[in-house]
C-alpha positions as CSV (number, residue, x, y, z in Angstrom):
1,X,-14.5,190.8,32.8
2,X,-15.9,187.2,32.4
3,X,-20.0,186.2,33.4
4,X,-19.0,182.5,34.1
5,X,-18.6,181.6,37.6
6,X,-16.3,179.4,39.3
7,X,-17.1,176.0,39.3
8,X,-17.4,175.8,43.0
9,X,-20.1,178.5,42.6
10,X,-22.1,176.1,40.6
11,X,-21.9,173.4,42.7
12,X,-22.9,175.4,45.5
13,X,-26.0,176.8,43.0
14,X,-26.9,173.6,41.4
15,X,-27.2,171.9,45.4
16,X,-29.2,175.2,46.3
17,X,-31.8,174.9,43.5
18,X,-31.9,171.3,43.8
19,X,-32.4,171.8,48.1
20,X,-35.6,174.3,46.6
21,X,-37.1,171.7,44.1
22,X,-37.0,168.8,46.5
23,X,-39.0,171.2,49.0
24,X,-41.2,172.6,46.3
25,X,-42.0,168.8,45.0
26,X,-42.6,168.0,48.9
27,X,-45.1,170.8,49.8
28,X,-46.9,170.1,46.7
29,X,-47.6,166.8,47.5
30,X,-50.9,165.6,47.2
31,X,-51.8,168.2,44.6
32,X,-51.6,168.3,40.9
33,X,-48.1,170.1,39.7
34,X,-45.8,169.8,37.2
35,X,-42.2,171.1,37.7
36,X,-40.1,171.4,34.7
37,X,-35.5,171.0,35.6
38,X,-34.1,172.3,32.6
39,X,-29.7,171.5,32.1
40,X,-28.0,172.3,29.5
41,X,-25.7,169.1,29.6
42,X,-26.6,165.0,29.1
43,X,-24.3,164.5,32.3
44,X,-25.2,167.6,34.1
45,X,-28.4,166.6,34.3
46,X,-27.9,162.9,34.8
47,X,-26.1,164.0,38.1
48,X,-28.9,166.2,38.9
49,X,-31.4,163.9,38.9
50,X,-29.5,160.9,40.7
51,X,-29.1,163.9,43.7
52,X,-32.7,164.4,43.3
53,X,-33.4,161.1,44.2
54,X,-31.2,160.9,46.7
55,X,-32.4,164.4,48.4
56,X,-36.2,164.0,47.7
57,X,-38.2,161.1,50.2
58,X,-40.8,161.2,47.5
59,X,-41.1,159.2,43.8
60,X,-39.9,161.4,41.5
61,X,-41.1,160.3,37.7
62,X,-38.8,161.4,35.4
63,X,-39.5,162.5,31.7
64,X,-37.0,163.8,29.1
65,X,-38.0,166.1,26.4
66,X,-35.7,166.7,23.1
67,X,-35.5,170.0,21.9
68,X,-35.8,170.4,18.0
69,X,-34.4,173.6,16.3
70,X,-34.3,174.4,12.7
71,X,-31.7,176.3,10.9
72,X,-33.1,178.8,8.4
């Protein structure tokens, strides 16, 4: 038996969690707060944020962080 979903599944997640963010960025307006949107893929989260700025009514500022790992 296989963990990965379907990929209609993760559409259907990825548009539910972005729905939650753009309210969770819209009640905390006003006030301080720093959300973090974590995707494990350049174009996955490319996508995400252009439907993040099409969902939310608000300036979103975006800032992309590199990960560094080391191989011991």
């Amino acid at each position: 038996m296989s963990n990965q979903q379907e990929p209609e599944n993760l559409a259907f997640d990825n548009e539910s969690s972005l729905q939650t963010l753009v309210r969770t960025i819209t009640l905390s307006q006003g006030e301080f707060s720093l959300i973090l949107l974590r995707c494990n893929y350049a174009a996955l989260r490319q996508r995400m944020v252009q439907r993040l700025h099409q969902l939310s009514p608000l300036y979103i500022h975006k800032i992309t962080l590199r990960v560094y790992t080391s191989l011991k």
